[in-house]
C-alpha positions as CSV (number, residue, x, y, z in Angstrom):
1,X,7.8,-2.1,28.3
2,X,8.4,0.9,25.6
3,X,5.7,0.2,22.7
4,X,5.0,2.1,19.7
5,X,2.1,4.2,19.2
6,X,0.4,6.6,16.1
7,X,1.1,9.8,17.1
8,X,-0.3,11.2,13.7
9,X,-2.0,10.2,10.7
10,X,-2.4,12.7,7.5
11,X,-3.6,11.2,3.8
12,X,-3.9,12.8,0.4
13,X,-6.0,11.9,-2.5
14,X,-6.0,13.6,-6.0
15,X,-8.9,15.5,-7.4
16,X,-9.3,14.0,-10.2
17,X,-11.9,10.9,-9.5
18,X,-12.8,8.7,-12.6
19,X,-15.4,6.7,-12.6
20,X,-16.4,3.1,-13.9
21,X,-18.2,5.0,-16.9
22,X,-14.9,7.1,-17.5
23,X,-12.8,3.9,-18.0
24,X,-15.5,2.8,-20.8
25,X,-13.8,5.3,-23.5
26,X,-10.6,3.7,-23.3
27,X,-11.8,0.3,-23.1
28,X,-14.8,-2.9,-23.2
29,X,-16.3,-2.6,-19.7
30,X,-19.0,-1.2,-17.7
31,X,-20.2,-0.2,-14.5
32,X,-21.9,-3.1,-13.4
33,X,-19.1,-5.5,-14.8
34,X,-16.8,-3.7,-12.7
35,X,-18.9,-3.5,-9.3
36,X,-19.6,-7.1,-9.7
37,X,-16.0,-8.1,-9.1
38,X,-14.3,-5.9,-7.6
39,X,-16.8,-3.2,-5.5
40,X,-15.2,-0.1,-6.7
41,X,-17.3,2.8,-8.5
42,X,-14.5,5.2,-9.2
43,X,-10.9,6.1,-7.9
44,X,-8.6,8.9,-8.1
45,X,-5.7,9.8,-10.6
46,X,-3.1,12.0,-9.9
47,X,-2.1,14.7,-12.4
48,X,0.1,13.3,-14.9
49,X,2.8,16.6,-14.5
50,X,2.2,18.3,-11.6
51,X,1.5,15.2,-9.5
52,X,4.3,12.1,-7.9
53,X,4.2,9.6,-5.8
54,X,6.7,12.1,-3.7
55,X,4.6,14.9,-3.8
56,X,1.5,12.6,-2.6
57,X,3.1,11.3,0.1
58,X,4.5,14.8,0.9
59,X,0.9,16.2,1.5
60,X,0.0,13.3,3.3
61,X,2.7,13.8,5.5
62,X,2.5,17.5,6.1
63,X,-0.4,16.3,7.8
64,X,0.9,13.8,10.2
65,X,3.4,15.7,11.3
66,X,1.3,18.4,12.3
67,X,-1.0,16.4,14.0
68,X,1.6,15.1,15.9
69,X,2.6,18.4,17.1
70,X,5.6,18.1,15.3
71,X,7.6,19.8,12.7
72,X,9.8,17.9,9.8
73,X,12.9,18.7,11.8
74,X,11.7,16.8,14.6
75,X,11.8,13.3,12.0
76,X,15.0,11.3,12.6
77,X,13.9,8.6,10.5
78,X,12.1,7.4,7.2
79,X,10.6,4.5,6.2
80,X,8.4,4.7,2.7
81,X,6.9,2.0,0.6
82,X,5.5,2.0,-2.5
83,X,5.8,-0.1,-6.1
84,X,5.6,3.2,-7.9
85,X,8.8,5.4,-7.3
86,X,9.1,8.8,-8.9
87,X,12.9,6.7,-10.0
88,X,14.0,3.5,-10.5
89,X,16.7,5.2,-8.6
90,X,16.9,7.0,-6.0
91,X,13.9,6.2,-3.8
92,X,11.5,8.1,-2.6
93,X,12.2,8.5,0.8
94,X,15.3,10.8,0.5
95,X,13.1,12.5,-1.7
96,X,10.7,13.2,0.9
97,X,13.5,14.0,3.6
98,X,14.2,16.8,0.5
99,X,11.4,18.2,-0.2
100,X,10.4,18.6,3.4
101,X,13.8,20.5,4.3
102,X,14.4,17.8,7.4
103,X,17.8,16.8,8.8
104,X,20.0,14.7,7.2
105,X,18.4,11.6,8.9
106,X,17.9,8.0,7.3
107,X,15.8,7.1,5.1
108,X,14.6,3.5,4.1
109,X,12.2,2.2,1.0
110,X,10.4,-0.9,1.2
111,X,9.5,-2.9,-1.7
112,X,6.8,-5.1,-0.6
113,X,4.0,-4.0,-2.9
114,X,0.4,-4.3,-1.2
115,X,1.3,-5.2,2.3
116,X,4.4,-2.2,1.6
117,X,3.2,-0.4,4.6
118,X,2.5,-3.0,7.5
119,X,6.2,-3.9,6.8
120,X,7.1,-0.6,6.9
121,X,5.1,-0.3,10.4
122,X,6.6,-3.0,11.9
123,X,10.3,-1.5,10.6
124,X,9.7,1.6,12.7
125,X,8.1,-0.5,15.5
126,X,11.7,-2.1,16.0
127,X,13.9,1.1,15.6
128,X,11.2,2.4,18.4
129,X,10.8,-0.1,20.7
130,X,14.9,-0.1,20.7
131,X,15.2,3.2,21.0
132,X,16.8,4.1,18.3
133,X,14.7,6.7,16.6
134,X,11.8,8.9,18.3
135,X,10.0,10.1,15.8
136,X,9.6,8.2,12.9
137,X,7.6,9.3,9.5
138,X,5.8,5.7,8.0
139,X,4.8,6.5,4.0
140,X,2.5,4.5,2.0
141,X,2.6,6.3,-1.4
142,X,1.2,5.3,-4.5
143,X,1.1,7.1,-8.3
144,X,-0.9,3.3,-10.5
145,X,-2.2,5.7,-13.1
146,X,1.0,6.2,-15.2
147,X,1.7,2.7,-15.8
148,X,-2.2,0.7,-16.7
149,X,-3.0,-0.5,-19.5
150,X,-5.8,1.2,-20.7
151,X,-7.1,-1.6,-23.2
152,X,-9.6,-4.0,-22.6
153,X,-6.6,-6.3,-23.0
154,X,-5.5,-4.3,-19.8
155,X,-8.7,-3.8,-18.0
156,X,-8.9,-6.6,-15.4
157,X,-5.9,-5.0,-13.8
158,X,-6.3,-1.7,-14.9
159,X,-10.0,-1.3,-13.6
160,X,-8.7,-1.9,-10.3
161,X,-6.2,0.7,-9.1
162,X,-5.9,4.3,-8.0
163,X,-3.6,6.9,-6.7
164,X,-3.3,8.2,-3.1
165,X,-0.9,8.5,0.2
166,X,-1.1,8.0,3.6
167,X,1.0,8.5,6.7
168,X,2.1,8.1,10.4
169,X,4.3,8.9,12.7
170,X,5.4,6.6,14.8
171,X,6.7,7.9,18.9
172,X,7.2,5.6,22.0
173,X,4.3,4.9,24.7
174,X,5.1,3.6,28.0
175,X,1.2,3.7,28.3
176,X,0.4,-0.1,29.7
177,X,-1.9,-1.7,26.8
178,X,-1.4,1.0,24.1
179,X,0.3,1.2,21.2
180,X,1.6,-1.3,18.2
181,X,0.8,-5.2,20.6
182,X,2.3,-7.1,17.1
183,X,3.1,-7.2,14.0
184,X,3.5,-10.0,11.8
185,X,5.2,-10.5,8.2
186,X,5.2,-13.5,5.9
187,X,6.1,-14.1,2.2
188,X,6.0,-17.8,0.0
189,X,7.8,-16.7,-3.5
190,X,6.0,-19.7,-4.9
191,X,3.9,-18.1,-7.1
192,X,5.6,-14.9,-7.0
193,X,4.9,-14.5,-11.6
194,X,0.7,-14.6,-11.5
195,X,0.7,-11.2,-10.0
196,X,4.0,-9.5,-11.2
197,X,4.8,-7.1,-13.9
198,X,8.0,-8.1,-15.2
199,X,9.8,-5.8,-17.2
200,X,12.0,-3.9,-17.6
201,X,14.0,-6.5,-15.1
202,X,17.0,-8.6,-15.4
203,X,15.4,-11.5,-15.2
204,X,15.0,-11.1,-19.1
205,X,18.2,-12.0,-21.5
206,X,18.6,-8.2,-22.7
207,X,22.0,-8.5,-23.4
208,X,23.0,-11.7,-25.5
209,X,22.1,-10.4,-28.8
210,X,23.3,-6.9,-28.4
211,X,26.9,-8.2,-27.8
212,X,28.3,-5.6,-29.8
213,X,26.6,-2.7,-28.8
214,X,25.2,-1.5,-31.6
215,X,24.2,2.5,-30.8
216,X,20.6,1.7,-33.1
217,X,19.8,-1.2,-31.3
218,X,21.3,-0.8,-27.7
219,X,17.6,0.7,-26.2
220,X,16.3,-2.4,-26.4
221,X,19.0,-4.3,-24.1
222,X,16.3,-2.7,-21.2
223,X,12.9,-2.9,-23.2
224,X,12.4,-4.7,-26.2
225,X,9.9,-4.8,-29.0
226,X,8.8,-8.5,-27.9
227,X,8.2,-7.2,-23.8
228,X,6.2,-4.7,-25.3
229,X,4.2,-6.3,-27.7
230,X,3.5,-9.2,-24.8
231,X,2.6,-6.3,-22.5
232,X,5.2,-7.3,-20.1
233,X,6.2,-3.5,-19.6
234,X,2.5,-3.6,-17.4
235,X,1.3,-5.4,-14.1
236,X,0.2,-8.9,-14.7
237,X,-2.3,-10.5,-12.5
238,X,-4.0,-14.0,-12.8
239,X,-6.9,-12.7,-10.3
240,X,-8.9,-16.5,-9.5
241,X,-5.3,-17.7,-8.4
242,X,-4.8,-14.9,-6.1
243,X,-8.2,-14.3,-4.9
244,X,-7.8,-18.1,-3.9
245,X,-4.7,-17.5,-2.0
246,X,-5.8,-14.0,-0.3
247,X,-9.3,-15.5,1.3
248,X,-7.2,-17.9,3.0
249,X,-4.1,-16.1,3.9
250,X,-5.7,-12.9,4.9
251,X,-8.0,-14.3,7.8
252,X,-4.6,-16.2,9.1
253,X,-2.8,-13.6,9.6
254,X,-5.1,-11.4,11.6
255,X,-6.0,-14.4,13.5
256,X,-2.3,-14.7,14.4
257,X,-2.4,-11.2,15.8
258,X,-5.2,-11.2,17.8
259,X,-4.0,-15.4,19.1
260,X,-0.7,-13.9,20.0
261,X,-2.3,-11.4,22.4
262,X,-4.8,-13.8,23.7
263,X,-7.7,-12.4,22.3
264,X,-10.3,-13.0,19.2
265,X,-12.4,-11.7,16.5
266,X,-15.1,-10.6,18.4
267,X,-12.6,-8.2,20.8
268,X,-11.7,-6.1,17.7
269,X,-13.1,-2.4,17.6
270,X,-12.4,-2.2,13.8
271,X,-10.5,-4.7,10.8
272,X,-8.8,-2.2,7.9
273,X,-7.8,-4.9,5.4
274,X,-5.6,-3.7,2.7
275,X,-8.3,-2.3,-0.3
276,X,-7.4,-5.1,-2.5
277,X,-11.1,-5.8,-3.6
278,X,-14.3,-5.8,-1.5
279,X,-15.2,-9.3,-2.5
280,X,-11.8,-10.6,-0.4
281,X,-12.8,-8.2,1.8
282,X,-16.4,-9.3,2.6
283,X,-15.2,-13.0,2.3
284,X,-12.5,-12.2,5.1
285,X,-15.3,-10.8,7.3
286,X,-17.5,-13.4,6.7
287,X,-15.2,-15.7,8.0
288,X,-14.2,-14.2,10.8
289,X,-18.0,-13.7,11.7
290,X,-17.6,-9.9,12.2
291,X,-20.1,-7.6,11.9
292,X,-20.3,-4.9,9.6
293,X,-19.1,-1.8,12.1
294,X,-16.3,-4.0,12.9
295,X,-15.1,-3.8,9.0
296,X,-14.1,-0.8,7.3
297,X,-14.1,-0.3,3.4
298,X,-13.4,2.6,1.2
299,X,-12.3,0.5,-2.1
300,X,-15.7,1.8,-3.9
301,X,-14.6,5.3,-3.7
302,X,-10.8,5.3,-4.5
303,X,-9.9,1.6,-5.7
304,X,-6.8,-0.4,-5.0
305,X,-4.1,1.9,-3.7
306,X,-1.7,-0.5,-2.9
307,X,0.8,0.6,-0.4
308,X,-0.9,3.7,0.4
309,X,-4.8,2.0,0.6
310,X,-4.4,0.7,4.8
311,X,-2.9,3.9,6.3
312,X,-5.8,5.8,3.7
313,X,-8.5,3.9,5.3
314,X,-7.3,4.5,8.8
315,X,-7.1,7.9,8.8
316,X,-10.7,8.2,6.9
317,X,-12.1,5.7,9.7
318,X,-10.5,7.8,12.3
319,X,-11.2,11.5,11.2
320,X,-15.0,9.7,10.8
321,X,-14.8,9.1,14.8
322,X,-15.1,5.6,14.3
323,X,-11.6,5.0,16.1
324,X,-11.3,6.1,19.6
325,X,-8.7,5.6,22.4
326,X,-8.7,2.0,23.8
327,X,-9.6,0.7,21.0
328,X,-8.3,-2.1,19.2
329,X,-7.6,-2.3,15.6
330,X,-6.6,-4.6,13.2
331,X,-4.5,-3.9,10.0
332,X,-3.9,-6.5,7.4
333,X,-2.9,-7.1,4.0
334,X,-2.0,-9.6,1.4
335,X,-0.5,-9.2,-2.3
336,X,2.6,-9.4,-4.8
337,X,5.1,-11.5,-3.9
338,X,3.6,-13.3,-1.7
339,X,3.4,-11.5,0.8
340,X,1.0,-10.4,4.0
341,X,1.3,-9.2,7.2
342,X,-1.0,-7.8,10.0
343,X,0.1,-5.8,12.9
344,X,-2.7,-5.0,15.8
345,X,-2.8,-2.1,17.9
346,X,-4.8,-0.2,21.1
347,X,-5.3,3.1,19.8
């Protein structure tokens, strides 16, 4: 049976890293305040003009590609995720396709905020398993710094995230036991507002008092004085409510994956949960009872990336040698929506 497998894997971080004791000009907070609850020392930020979550994801691609022996003409397909596009329209995958000079081919954007790029994954998987596409380029792209608050009324969010990309591409195995063995998606809207940033949306009645039209007033039918002033215009999270939910969701899903396949915790080579905070993180392994070289973190040095943080973290663990062939890994994420997803593979 044709699976999928990771032919290559590139990432890209910015330069610029800001630590805990940078964030302390802008707002009330410290070092230890921050480490406490979330394990992160610093992150990156991308350059605020010469840097987007297209040309992130770009780099991170060039990479991939060439590691799998492939150039961007050889890509008949795109799938990218991220919650920060250079646009609110187009997205950034035909952006990619232009920048990269490749064919006309498809290319697909998935809105699915932290667990953005298992989705993704498990899109290509289908289009490669069918045989629809050959090579396909997965992107996990994120640009977080443009849009924080940077208030202490911001700060329990804004503390939290960073900038970065990551990449694969995706190729057909008929290797027996190799390659993508699952993935699996889930979502419960039910809470969907208590991490959400909700403007500008059209959720929001923009348009009842502006009727008329009126040219001095008709900018705020998409952003209003009242949105802004509530801080609507940034990410809102209620973090106790969905730390409660991740802790319990997260070890369920990866437990799925490996109870599909027969196996259990103790068979995994290595877990890459999504870099959401090291607390979940550490809770999640806890439970599991795996041991620390099963785990792999890198939230302390480059924060929440969203999208981009689990393809990030697997390319670090496997340029580090700590992912070899036969092995089996573990990818899993939970955040905005709900939603969370794993998908398990023998490298």
């Amino acid at each position: 049976m044709v699976k999928s497998r990771i032919a290559g894997i590139g990432k890209y971080l910015p330069k610029n890293v800001v630590s805990n004791k940078d964030l302390t000009k802008y707002m009330e907070t410290n070092d230890e305040w921050i480490q406490e609850r979330t394990g992160i020392k610093e992150r990156r930020y991308a350059d605020r003009t010469g840097e987007t979550t297209t040309t992130m994801a770009v780099e991170a691609a060039t990479v991939a590609i060439e590691r799998a022996g492939l150039t961007p003409q050889d890509i008949d397909f795109i799938v990218f995720a991220t919650l920060s596009p250079d646009y609110y329209f187009p997205g950034c995958g035909v952006l990619v396709q232009r920048a990269m000079k490749m064919k006309e081919i498809g290319a697909l954007d998935v809105r699915n905020q932290c667990s953005g790029f298992i989705y993704a994954l498990s899109v290509a998987d289908q289009f490669i398993k069918t045989g629809m596409y050959k090579n396909i380029l997965v992107i996990g792209s994120e640009k977080h710094s443009f849009g924080l608050d940077f208030s202490t009324r911001g700060r329990n969010v804004s503390v939290i995230f960073g900038d970065g990309a990551g990449a694969v591409v995706l190729q057909a195995t008929n290797e027996g036991g190799s390659g993508i063995l699952s993935t699996h998606l889930h979502s419960d809207g039910e809470s969907a507002e208590i991490l959400a940033m909700y403007n500008p949306g059209t959720h929001a009645n923009h348009w009842g008092q502006y009727a008329s039209f009126d040219k001095a007033e008709i900018g705020e039918m998409f952003m209003s004085h009242s949105m802004i002033d509530e801080a609507q215009n940034f990410p809102f999270m209620d973090g106790p409510s969905v730390f409660k939910k991740a802790v319990v969701k997260f070890p369920e899903v990866i437990l799925e994956s490996l109870t599909t396949n027969h196996l259990k915790p103790g068979d995994l080579n290595l877990l890459i949960p999504h870099q959401a905070n090291l607390r979940i993180a550490q809770f999640v392994q806890q439970k599991l009872g795996l041991r620390d070289d099963q785990v792999y973190n890198n939230i302390q040095q480059y924060g929440n990336t969203t999208a981009a943080s689990v393809p990030i973290a697997l390319c670090e663990a496997w340029e580090k040698g700590l992912i070899e062939k036969g092995d089996l890994v573990c990818l899993a994420a939970f955040g905005s929506g709900f939603t969370w997803a794993s998908a398990l593979l023998r490298w």
